[in-house]
TORMAR-721504 format. One record per residue: residue in one letter; x, y, z of N, C-alpha, C in turn. Coordinates in steps of 0.1 Angstrom, whole numbers, plus 5000, padded with zeros to 4 digits. Atoms other than C-alpha are relative to their C-alpha. Layout:
<atoms>
aXYZXYZXYZ ...
</atoms>
This chain:
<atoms>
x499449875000849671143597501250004991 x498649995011852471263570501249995007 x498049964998856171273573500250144995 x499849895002856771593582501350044993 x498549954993860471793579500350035013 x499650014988862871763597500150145008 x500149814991862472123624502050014999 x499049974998866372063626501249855000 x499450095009869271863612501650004999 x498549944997873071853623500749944984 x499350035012875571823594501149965006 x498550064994878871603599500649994981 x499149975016881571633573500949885005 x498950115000884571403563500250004985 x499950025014886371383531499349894988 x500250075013884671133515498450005001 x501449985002880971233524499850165010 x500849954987878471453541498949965001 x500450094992876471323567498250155003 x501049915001872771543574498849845009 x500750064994870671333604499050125009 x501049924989867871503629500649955014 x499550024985868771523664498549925010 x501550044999865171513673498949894996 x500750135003864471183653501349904996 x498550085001867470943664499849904993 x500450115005865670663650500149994985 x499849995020865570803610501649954997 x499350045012867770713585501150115001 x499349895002870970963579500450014982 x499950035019870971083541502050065005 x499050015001874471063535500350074980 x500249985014875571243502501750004998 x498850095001878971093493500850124989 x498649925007882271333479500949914992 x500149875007883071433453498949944992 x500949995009880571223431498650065003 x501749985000876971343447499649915003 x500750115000875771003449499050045018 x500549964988873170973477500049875007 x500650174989872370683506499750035010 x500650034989870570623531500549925012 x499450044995872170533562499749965018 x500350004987871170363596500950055009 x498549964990873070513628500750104992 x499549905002875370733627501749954992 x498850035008878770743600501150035013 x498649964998882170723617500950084994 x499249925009885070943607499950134996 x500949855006882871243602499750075014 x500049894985882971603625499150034996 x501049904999880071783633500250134995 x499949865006879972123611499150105008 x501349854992876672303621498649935001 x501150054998873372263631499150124987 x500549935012871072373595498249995006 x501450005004867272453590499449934993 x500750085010866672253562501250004986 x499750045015867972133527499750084989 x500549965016867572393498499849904987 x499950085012868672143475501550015000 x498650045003871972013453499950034989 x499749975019873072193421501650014992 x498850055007875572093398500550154991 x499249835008878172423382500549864992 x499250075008880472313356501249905010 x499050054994883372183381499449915011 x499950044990881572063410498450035004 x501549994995878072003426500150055019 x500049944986877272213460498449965007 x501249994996874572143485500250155008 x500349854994872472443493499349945014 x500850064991871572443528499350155009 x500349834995869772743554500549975013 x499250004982871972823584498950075008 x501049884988869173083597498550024993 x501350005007865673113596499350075010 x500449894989863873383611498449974998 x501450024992859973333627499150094992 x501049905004857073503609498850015004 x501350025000853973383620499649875001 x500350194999851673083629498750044994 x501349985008848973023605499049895005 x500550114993846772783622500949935015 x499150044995849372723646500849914997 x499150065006851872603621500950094999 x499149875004855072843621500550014986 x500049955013855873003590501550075002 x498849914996859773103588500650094985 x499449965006861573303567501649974992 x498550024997865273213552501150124999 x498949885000867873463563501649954999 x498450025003870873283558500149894988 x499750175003872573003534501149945001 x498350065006875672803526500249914986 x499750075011877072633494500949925008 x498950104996878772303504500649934990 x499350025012881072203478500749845008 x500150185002881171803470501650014999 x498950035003884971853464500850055011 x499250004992887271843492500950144999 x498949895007889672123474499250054988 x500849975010887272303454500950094988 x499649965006888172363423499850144992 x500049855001888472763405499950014984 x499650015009887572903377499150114996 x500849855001886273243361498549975000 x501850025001882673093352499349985014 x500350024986882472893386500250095011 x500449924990882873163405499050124998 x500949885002880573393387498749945004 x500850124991877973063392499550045013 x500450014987878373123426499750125007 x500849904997878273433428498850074998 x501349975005875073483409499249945016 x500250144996873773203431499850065011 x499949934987874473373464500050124996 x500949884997873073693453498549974998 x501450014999870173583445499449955008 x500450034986869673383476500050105012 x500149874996870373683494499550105004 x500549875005868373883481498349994999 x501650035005865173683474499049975013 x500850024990862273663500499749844999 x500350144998861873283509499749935008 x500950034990859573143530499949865001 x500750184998858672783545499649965013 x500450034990857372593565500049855005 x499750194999857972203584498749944999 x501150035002854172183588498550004996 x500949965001851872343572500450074980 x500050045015851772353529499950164993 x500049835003852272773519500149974985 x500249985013852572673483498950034990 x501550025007848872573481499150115010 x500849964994845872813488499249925009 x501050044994843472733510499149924997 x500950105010841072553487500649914997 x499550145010843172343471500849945014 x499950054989844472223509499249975002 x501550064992840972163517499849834992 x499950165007841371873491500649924998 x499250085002844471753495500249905011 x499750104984845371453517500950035006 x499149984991846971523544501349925005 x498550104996849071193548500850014989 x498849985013850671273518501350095002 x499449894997853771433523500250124997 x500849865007854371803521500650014989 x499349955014856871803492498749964991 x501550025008854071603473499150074997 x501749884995851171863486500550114991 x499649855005853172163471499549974985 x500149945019852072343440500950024995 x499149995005854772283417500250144990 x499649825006854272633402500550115009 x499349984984855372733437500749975004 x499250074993857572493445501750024994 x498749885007860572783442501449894996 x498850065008863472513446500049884997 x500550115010861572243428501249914993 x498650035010864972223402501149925009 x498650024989867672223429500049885011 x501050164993865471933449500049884989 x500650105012865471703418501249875005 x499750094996868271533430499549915012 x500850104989866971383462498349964998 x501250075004863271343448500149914988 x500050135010864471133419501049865011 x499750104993866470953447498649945007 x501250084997863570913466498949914991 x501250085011861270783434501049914998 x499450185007864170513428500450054987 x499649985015865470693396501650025002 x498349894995868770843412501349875001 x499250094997871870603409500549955014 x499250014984872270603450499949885003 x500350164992871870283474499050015005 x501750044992868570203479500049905011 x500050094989867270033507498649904998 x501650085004864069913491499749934987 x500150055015863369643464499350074989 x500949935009860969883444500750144994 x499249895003863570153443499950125009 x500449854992861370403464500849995016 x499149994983863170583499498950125008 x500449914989860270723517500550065010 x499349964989862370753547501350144996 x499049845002864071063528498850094994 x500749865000860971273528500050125012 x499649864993861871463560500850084997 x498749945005864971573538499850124993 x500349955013862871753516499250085000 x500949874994861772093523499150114988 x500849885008859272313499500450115002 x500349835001860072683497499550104990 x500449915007858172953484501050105000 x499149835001859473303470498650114999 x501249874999856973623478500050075011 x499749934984855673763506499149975005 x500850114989853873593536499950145014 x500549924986852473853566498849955004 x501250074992850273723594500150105012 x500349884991848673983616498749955008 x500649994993846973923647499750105006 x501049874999844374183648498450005001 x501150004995840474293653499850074995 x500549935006838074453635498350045005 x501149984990835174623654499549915011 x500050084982835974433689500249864993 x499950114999835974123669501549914997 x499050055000839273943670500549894990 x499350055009841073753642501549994991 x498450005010844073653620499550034984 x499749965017844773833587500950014997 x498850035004847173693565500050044984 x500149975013848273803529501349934997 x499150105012850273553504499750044993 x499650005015851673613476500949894990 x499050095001853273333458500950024987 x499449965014855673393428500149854991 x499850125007855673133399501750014996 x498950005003858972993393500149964983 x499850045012857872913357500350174990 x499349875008859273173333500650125006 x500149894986860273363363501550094993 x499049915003862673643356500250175005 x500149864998863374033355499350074986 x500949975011861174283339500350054990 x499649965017862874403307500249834994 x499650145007864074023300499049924999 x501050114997861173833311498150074993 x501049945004857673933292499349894991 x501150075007854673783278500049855003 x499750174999854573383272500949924996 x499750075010856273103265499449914991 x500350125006855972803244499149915005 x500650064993854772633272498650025008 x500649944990852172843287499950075008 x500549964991853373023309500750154996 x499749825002853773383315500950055010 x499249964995855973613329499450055014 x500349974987855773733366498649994998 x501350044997852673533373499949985017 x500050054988852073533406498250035008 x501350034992849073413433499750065014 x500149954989848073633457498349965009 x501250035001845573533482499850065016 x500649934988843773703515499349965008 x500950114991842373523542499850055015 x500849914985840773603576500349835009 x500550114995840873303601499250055016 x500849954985838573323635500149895005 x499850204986838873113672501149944994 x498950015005842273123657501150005015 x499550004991843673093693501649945001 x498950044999846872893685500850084990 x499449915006848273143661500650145007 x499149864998848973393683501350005007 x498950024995852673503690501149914989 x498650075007856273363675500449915010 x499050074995857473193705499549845001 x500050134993858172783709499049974985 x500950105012855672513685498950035000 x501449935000852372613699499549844997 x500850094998849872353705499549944985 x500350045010849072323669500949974987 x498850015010852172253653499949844990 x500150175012851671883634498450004999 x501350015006847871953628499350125003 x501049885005844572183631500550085018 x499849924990845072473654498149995006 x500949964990842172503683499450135003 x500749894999839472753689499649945015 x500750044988837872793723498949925003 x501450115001834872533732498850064992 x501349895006832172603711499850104988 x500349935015833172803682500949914994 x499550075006834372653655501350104989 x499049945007838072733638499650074984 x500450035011836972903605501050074990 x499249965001838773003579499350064983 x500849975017837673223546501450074994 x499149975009839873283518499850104987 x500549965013840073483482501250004993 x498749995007842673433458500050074987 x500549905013843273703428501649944994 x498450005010846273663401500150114994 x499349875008848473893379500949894992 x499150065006850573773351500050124989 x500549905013851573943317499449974990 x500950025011849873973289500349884987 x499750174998849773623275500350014983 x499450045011851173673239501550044999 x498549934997854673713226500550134995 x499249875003856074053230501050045009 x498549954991859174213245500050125001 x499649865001860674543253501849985002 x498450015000864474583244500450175004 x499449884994866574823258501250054992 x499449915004868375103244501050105003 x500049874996869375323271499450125002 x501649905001866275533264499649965013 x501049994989864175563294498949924996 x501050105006861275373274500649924990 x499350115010862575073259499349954987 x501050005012861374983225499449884996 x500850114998858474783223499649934989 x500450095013857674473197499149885010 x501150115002854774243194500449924989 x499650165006856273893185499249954993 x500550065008853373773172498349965014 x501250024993849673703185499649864993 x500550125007848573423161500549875000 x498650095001851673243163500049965020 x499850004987851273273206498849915005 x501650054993847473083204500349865006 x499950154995848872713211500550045015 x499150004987851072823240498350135012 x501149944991847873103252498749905004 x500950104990845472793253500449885008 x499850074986847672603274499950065014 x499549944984848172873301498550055004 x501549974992844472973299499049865002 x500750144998843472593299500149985018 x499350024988845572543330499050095010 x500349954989844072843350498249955003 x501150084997840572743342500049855006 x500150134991841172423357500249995009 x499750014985842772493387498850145007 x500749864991840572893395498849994995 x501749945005837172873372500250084992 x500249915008836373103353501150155003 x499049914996838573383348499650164996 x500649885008837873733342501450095002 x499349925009840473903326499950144999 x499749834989841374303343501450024988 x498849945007843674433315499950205002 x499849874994844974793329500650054990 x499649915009846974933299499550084994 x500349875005846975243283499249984987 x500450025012844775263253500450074989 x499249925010846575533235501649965002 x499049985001850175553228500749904997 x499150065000853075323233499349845002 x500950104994850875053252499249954992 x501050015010847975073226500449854999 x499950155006849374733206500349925011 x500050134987849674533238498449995005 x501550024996845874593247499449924986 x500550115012845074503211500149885001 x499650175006847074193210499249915006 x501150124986845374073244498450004997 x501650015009841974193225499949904989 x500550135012842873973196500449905006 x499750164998844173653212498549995011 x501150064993841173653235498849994994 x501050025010838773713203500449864993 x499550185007840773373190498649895012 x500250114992839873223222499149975004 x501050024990836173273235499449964982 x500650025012833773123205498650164997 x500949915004831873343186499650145009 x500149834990832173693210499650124996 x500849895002829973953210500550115008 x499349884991832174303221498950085000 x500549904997830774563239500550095003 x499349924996831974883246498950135009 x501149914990830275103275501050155003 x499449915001831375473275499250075008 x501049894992830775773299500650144999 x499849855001831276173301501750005000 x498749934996835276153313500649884988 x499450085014836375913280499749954995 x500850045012835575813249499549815004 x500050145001836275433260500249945020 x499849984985835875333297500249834998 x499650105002835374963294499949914987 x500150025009835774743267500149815005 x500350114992834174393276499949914988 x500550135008834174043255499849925003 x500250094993832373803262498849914988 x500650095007831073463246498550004992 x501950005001827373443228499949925003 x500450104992827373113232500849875006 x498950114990829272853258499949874995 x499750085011830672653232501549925014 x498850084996834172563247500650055015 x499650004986836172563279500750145001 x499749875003837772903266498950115005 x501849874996833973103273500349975010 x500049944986834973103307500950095007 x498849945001837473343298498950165001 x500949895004835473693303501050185003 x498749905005837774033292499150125007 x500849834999837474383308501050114997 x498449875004839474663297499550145008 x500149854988839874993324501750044997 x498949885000842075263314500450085009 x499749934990843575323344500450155004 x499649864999845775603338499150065002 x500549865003843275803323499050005008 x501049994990840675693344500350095015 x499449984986842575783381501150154998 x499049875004844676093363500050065011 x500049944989845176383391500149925012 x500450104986845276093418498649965004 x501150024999841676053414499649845004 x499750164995842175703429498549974999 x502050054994837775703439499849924986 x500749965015837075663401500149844996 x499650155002839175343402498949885001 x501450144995835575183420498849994985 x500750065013834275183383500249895003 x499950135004836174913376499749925012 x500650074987834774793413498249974997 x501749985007830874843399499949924992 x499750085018831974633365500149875010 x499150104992833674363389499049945010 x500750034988831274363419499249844996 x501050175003828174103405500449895002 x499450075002830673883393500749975015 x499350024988832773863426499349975008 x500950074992829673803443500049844998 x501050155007828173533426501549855000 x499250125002831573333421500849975015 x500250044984831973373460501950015007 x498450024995835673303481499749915008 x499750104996836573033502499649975011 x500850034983835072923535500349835004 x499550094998836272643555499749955015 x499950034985835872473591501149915002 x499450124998838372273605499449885008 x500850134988836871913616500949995010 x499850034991836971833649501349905000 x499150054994840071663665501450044988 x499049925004843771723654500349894985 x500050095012843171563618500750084991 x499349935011844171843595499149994989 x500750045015840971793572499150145008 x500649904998838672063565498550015001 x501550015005834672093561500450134989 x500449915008834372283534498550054998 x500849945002831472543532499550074986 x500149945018831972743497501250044997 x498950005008834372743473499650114991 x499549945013835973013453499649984985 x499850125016834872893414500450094988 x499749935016836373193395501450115009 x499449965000838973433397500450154990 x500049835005840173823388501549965001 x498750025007843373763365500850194997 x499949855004844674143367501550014996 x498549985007847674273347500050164993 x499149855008849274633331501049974995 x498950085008852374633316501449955007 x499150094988854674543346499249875009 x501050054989851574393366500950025012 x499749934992853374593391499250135004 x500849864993851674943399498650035001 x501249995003848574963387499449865003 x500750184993847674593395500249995014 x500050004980848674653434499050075001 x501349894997845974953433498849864999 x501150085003843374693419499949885005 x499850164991844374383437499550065017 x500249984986844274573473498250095000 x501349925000840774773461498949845003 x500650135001839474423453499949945014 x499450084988841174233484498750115011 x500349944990839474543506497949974998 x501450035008835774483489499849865003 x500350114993835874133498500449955013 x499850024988836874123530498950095008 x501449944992833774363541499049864997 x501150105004831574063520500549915013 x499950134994833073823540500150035017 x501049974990832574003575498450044999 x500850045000829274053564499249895000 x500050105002828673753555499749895013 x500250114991829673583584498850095020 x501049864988827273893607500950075011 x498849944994830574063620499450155000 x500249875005829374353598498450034995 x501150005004826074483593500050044981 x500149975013824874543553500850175001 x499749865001826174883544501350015006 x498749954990829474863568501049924991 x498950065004832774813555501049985010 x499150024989835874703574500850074999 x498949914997837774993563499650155009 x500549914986835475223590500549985013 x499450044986837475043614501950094996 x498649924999840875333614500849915001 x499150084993842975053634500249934990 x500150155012841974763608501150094987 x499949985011842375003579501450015000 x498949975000845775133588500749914996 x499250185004847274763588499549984988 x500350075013845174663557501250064992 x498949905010846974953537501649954999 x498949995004850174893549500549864995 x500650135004849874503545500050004984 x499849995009849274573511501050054994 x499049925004851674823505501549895001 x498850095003854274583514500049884992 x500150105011852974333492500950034988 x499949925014853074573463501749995000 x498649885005856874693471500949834999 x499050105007857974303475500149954987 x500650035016856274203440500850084989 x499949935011857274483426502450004998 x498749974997861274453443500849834987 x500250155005860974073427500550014987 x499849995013860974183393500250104993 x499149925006861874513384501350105010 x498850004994864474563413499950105011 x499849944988863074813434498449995006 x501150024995859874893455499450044990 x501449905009856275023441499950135000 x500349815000855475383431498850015006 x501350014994853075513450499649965009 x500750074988852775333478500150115014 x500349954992852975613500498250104995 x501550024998848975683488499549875004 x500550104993848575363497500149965009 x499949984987849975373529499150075013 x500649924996848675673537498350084999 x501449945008845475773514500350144997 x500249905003847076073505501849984991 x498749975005850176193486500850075002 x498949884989853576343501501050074991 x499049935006856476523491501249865000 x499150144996858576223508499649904993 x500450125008856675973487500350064982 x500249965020856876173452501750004999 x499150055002860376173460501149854999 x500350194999860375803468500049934986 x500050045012859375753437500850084987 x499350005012861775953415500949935007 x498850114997864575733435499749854991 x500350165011862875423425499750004985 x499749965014862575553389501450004993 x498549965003865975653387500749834999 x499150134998867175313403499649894990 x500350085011864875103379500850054986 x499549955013866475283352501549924998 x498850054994869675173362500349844998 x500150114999868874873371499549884984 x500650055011867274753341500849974989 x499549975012869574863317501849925003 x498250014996873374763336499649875014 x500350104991871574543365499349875001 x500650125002869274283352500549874994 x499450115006871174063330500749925010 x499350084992873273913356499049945011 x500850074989870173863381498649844988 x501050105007868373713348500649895000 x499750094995870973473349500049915009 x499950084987870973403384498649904998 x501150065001867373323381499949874989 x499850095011867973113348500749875009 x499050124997870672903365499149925019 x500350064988868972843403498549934995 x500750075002865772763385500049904991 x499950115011867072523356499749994988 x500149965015866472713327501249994995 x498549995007869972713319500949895011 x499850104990871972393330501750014996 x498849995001875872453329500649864992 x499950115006877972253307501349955003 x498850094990880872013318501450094986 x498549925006884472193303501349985009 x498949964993887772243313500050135006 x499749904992889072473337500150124987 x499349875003889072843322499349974984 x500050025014887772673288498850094989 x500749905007884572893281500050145000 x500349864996884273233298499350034997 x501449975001881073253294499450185002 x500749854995880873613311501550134998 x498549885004884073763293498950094992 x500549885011883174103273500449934987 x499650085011883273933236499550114992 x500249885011882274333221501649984997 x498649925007884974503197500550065011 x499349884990887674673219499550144997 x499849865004887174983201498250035010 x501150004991883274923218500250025010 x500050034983884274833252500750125002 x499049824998886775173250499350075002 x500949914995883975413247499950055010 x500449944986883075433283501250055005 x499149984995886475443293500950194995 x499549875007887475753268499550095007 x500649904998884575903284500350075014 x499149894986885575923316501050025001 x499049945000888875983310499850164995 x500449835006887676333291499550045012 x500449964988885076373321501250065013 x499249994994888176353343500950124996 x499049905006890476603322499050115001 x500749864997887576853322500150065012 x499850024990887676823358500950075008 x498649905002891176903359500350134998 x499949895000890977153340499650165009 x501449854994888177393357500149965012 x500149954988889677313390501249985002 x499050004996893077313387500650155002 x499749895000894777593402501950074995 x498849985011897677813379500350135007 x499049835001900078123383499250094992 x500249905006898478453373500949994985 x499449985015901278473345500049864990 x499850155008900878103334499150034984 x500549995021899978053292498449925003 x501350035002896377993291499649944986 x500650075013895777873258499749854996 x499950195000896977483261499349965008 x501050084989894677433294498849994989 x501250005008891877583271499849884989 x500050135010892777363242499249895008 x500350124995892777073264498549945003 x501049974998889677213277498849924986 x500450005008888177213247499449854988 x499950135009889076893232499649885007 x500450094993888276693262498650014997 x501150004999884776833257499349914986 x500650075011884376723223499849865000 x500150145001885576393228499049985012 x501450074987883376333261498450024990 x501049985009880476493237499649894990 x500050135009881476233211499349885007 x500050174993881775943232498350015006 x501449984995878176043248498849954986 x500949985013876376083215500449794993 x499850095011877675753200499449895012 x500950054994876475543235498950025004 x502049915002873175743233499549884987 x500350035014873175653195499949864998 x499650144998874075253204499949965011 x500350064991872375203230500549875007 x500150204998871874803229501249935001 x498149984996875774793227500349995013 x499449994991876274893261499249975015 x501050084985873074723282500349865002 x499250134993874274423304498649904991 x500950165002872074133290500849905003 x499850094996871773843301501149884993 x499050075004874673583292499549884997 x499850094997873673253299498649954986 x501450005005869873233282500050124989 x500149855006870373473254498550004993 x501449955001867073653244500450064982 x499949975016866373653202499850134998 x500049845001865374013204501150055002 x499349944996868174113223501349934987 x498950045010870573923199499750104988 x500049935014868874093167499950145001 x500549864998868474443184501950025000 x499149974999872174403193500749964985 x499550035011873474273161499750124986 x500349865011871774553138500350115007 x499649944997873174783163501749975001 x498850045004876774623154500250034985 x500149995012876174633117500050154997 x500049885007875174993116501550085007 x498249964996878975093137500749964991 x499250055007880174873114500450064986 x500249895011879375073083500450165004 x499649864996879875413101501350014990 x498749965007882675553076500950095010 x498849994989884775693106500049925007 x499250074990884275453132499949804994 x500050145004883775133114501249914998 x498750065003887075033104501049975017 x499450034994887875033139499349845005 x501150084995884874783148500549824994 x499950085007885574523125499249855004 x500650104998883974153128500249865006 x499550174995886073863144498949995014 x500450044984884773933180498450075002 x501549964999880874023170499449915011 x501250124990878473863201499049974991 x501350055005875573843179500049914986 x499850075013876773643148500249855002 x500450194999876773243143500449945014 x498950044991879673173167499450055013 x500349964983878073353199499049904997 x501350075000874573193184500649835009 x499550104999876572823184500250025017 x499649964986878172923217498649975013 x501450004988874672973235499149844999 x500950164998873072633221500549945007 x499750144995875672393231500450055013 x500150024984876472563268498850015006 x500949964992873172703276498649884996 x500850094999870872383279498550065005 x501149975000867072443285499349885009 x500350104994865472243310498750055013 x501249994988861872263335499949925002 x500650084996861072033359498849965001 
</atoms>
């Protein structure tokens, strides 16, 4: 059997360490992590000299700021569900413990921390002591069980993978601490070492025409390129894409230890129990979303539509056949659901994904199938002949918009008609648990391909098509198992359907809260099956607030995310010595806003201040007058200079955003009225910010 985590884990303090043992296993080791350097050790019995602080959940991990390294730990963790009768928690709380007795201050380190603790906050994060949420169902069916769980996790899931590096390089023997073993390795610090995902995890015990079951929906977020959606888009270098994440839908039956939150439940350290006679089973389907896998961006302006560039498609094929190598290896075959527009703004983002996937599949024979309501309905590529490991790449293009226009949502089951064969034939996941409490599975059929869907958020239109999909195979799979006769679906069951919907719907609004900051549009037709006044206004708030958000809110969470995942690694300084997050525009820039509401304010004044009948009216008017112009001014010239006055990200600066912002400095700079105030010492986008960002902002994936 593995080495689980620890369920619970008291903390003792003292100035010259902290102390972190289980109550519940007096016999382990105590990891000891020693003040102010970090160092780690392994410690029999209990340390002297050291008080009891609190009783924690688990170990986030230990990340180093400029001044001082903090362990992250979870004070609270709230109950979600038993998936086999494994509980599944949530983290609702954290703390930063700072390695320095008298923690030291300083404008960066505290922005650090504050990033840090909003995005802990703020982010949905799930775990669990015995049972492996990083990995689907499939890929647990083949992993060994005595392996521990950090091991087991899918490191493209393994959210605080970075912040964990210290204690898994202690445990491999790499970490300067005190070993206790001639080889270097400290197994006895794998209960230390907790996996958490980031997404969204619901487990609903429910029934679908009398018959009784668990239905669970995961979502997993990839921490690789992970970000917000104006800053984070397309691929990198490496492979991977921007909000990629794994969503996967699963049914279990004679799931008898799952039901309820309270206490461990009989199946807490292995397979959960069915009643005599049936057997535990467990069917799965897993679909993806990522973006569109070459490099392009959208910079922001201030505009409502941010202006879009295609980086390059030709120049993107080394890094698009690592990320599409990768998925083939781990899903099968992939078939490729691109939702964008085919006219307008969108247009060159469908192309590009049409030409890098004509790079990719050998020799591809396009087809295009067309019917009465548009010239172009789908637009399919696919291999002549299965040459390389690429031809298992197969493209479908559905114009959503135009397809589903008026809410015509039905229309959407084209691309369900196009989809269906294929989704047969490449099947979803079926599973038994073998007899006795081993934790191994029988496998019956395996998933061997997957439905890669994306648009240009792979937010809105990819929730419609993920939960149309998700609902379509979950009828196959009560048919299948003779729940459901041929012809019957599971959404004829009201009760069932109500929950599916909303089940989804909250998928959609965490996915979509993840990365562009608020919920999904539309999710009250997906709630409901119809469309409200309450939901149309739903969605101009979340419009509004994305707008907002995007443009004055994302840069500091892209950071956050930059700095907790280890894309950006702080760099050692003196107190006070960089200010990384000072304003480094021209003053006469940074003034603007300020002029404007000061005008805003004098208008204000004027047109509600109250005067004497005989009072001189001309100087209010003036005032009037002149306030207007300048507020008019000052409007027109942050309209006109956008990129100027959108928060970007600090830490990880973005080449577009440097060259969008620097040719929007250049042309102020020339302005023959206001240039001369602008002048050049304190430009962000010129050598000296450049210099500035290589040597603090380090680049680093685990």
């Amino acid at each position: 059997m593995a080495t689980l985590p620890f369920r619970d884990i008291n903390v003792h303090s003292s100035p010259s360490h902290y102390a972190f043992s289980s109550p519940s296993s007096p016999g382990a080791p105590t990891l000891v992590v020693d003040r102010p350097s970090g160092d780690l050790r392994l410690h029999d019995g209990k340390l002297l000299g050291s008080k009891r602080v609190s009783s924690i959940a688990g170990i986030i991990g230990i990340i180093k700021l400029r001044l001082d390294k903090y362990v992250i730990v979870i004070t609270k963790a709230q109950p979600v569900g038993r998936i086999k009768g494994h509980m599944v928690y949530r983290v609702a709380a954290t703390e930063f413990l700072p390695l320095r007795e008298r923690p030291l201050h300083d404008a960066d380190e505290d922005s650090y921390l504050g990033l840090l603790k909003g995005l802990l906050k703020s982010s949905p994060l799930y775990f669990s002591y015995s049972f492996d949420i990083t990995n689907s169902f499939q890929r647990q069916a083949h992993a060994d069980p005595a392996v521990p769980l950090w091991k087991r996790a899918d490191d493209r899931f393994f959210w605080n993978r970075f912040v964990q590096s210290d204690l898994i390089d202690f445990r491999g023997g790499l970490n300067t601490g005190y070993g206790r073993h001639p080889g270097g390795q400290q197994p006895e610090l794998d209960p230390y070492i907790l996996p958490v995902m980031y997404g969204m995890l619901e487990v609903k015990n429910t029934s679908i025409k009398g018959n009784p079951l668990t239905f669970i929906l995961i979502t997993r977020r990839s921490r690789l390129k992970a970000g917000t959606r104006y800053f984070s888009r397309g691929i990198d270098e490496n492979g991977n894409v921007s909000n990629f994440n794994e969503t996967e839908q699963s049914i279990i039956l004679n799931d008898h230890a799952s039901g309820g939150l309270g206490g461990y439940g009989s199946g807490q350290n292995g397979a959960a129990t069915g009643p005599p006679g049936k057997e535990v089973q467990v069917l799965a389907y897993v679909q993806t979303r990522g973006s569109v896998p070459v490099y392009w961006a959208e910079i922001n302006t201030l505009k409502y539509t941010p202006k879009l560039q295609v980086r390059g498609v030709e120049s993107a094929i080394p890094a698009a056949k690592k990320h599409f190598a990768e998925q083939i290896r781990i899903y099968g075959d992939n078939w490729l659901v691109n939702l964008v527009n085919q006219k307008g703004r969108e247009q060159c983002i469908k192309e590009a994904y049409e030409q890098m996937v004509d790079y990719l599949v050998t020799s591809p024979v396009e087809n295009v199938q067309g019917d009465q309501i548009t010239s172009e309905k789908f637009h399919i590529v696919e291999p002549q002949q299965a040459r390389t490991a690429y031809d298992r790449l197969h493209y479908i293009y559905f114009d959503f918009h135009n397809e589903t226009k008026g809410l015509q949502w039905h229309r959407a089951k084209l691309l369900m008609d196009q989809l269906e064969p294929h989704v047969i034939k490449h099947g979803y996941f079926r599973g038994v648990d073998m007899p006795g409490d081993t934790g191994r599975v029988e496998v019956r059929r395996h998933q061997t391909a997957v439905v890669r869907t994306n648009c240009m958020d792979c937010l809105d239109r990819t929730n419609v098509v993920q939960s149309m999909l998700g609902r379509f195979i979950l009828s196959r799979m009560l048919i299948d198992l003779g729940l459901l006769r041929e012809g019957e679906n599971a959404e004829d069951d009201q009760a069932f359907e109500f929950l599916f919907r909303n089940v989804w719907a909250d998928n959609a609004d965490v996915v979509s809260k993840s990365y562009s900051g608020t919920g999904a549009l539309k999710t009250d037709f997906t709630r409901l099956g119809v469309r409200t006044k309450q939901g149309a206004l739903q969605d101009l708030n979340n419009s509004i607030t994305r707008y907002f958000l995007n443009n004055f809110g994302d840069g500091p969470r892209q950071d956050a995310f930059d700095l907790f995942l280890g894309t950006y690694l702080p760099a050692d300084a003196g107190i006070g010595s960089l200010l990384l997050f000072a304003d480094r525009r021209p003053l006469f820039i940074q003034a603007i806003p300020y002029i404007l509401a000061a005008s805003i304010f004098l208008i204000f004044v004027g047109c509600f201040t109250r005067r004497s009948v005989d009072a001189t009216v001309w100087p209010l008017l003036f005032l009037l007058f002149v306030s207007m112009a300048v507020a008019a001014a000052c409007l027109n010239f942050i309209w006109t200079n956008g990129t100027l006055y959108v928060n970007w990200p600090k830490l990880n600066r973005l080449p577009q955003a440097m060259e969008s912002y620097q040719e929007a400095l250049n042309s102020v700079s020339h302005n023959p009225v206001v240039g001369s105030f602008v002048g050049t010492r304190h430009e962000r986008g010129k050598s000296d910010a450049r210099l500035l960002g290589l040597e603090e902002g380090k680049k680093r994936i685990e």
